[in-house]
N, C-alpha and C positions, 0 to 999 in steps of 0.2 A: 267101178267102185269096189273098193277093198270091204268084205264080208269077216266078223272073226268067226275061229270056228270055237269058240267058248263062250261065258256068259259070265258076268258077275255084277250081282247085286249092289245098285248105287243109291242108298239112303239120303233121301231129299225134303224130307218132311222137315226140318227143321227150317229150311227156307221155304221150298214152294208152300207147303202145308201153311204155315207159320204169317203167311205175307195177306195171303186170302184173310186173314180170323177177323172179325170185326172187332174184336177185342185184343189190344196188344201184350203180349205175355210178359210177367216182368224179365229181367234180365236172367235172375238165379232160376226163376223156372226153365229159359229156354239152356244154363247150363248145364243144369239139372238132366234135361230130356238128351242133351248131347254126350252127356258123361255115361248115361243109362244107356243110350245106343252105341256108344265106342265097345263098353262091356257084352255087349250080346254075342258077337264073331261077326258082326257085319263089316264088309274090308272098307268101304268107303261113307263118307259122310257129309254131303253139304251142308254146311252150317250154317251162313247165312249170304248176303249178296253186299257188295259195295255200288250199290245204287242210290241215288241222289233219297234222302231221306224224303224229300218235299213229296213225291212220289209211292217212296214204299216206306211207311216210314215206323212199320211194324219192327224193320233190319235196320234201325238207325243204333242200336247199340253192336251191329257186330264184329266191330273191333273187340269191346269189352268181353263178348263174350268168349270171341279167340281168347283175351289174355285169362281168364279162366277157368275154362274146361284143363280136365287133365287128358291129356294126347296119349293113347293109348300106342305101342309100339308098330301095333300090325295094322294101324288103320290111317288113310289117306283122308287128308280133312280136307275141305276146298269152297271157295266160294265164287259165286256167280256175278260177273261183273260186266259191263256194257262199254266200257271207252277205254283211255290210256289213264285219265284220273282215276276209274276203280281200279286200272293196274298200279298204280302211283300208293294207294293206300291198303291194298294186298300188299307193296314191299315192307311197308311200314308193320308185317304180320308176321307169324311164322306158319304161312299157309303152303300147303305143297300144291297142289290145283288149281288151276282159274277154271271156271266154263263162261263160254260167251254165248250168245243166243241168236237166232235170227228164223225169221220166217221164210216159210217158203210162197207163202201168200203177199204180193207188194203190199195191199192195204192194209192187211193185220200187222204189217210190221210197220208201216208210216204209224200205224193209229198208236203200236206199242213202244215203238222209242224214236217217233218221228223221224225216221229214217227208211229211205229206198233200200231194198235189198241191197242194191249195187254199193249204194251208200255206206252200211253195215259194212258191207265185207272189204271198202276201202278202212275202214277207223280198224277191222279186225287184222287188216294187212300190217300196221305197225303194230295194234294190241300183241298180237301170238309170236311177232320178231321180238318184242322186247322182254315180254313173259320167257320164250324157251333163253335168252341170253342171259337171264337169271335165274335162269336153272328151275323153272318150272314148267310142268306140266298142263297144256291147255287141253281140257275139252269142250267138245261144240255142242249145240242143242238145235236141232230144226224142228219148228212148232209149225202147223197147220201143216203136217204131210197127206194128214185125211179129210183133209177140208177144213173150210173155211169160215166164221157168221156173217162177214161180210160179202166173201166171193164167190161161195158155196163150194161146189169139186174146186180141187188142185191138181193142175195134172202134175202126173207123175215125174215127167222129167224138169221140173220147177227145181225139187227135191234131190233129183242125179246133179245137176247143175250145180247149186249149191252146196251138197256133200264135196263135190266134186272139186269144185275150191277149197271148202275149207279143208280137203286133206292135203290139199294143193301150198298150203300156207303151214303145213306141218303140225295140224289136227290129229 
């Protein structure tokens, strides 16, 4: 596994934060809070997710909210997307980033987008060719590296495995 040897600050609150709220924010708030956070010097920003609304359906405006924030020059905006259709409606954007997700735990990840690991990282095998061949940038998320609610520990090499590929797919 490839280690970097620096660190930079990736601002996510606008989707993870944003998806959890029992209350969904109107559109100009959550522009608002991404215009606010472009201006602070933070480099990167995930805005929001192209996931099935029926689901998350806090992010069902974030298209709209891409076509409205103002893109600050030095800052990488990106959203989080699960299949080749949230790739399909990122092209329809002007997003520089995708992130895909996957568990390292099988069952946290059936329960979370009904999908086997193995499964995931087949739909991610065409997601990340067709992403980097329009010229964007993928990153990856592995969730349950420290355990599990369903499977309790995860062992460690679940997570080698898994990085393992997706650097393998040009992560």
């Amino acid at each position: 596994m490839r280690i970097q040897k620096n660190v930079t600050m990736k601002e996510v609150s606008p989707r993870d934060g944003l998806q959890n709220e029992h209350r969904v924010l109107a559109t100009h708030d959550k522009v608002a809070l991404v215009d606010m956070l472009s201006q602070s010097g933070l480099p990167y920003i995930e805005v929001g997710s192209f996931t099935s609304p029926k689901w998350i359906p806090a992010l069902a405006d974030t298209t709209e909210v891409l076509q409205r924030i103002h893109r600050h020059p030095d800052v990488v905006y990106a959203v989080l997307i699960p299949n080749l259709r949230g790739l399909q409606r990122v092209l329809e954007t002007d997003i520089d980033e995708v992130s895909v997700f996957i568990s390292a735990s099988e069952t946290h990840n059936l329960k979370n987008v009904n999908q086997s690991v193995d499964g995931s990282l087949a739909i991610y095998r065409e997601v990340v060719k067709e992403a980097l061949s329009c010229g964007k940038t993928v990153r990856g998320y592995v969730s349950m590296v420290f355990g599990c609610p369903y499977e309790g520990k995860v062992p460690v090499e679940s997570m080698f495995r898994i990085t393992d590929k997706l650097f393998a797919l040009g992560i």
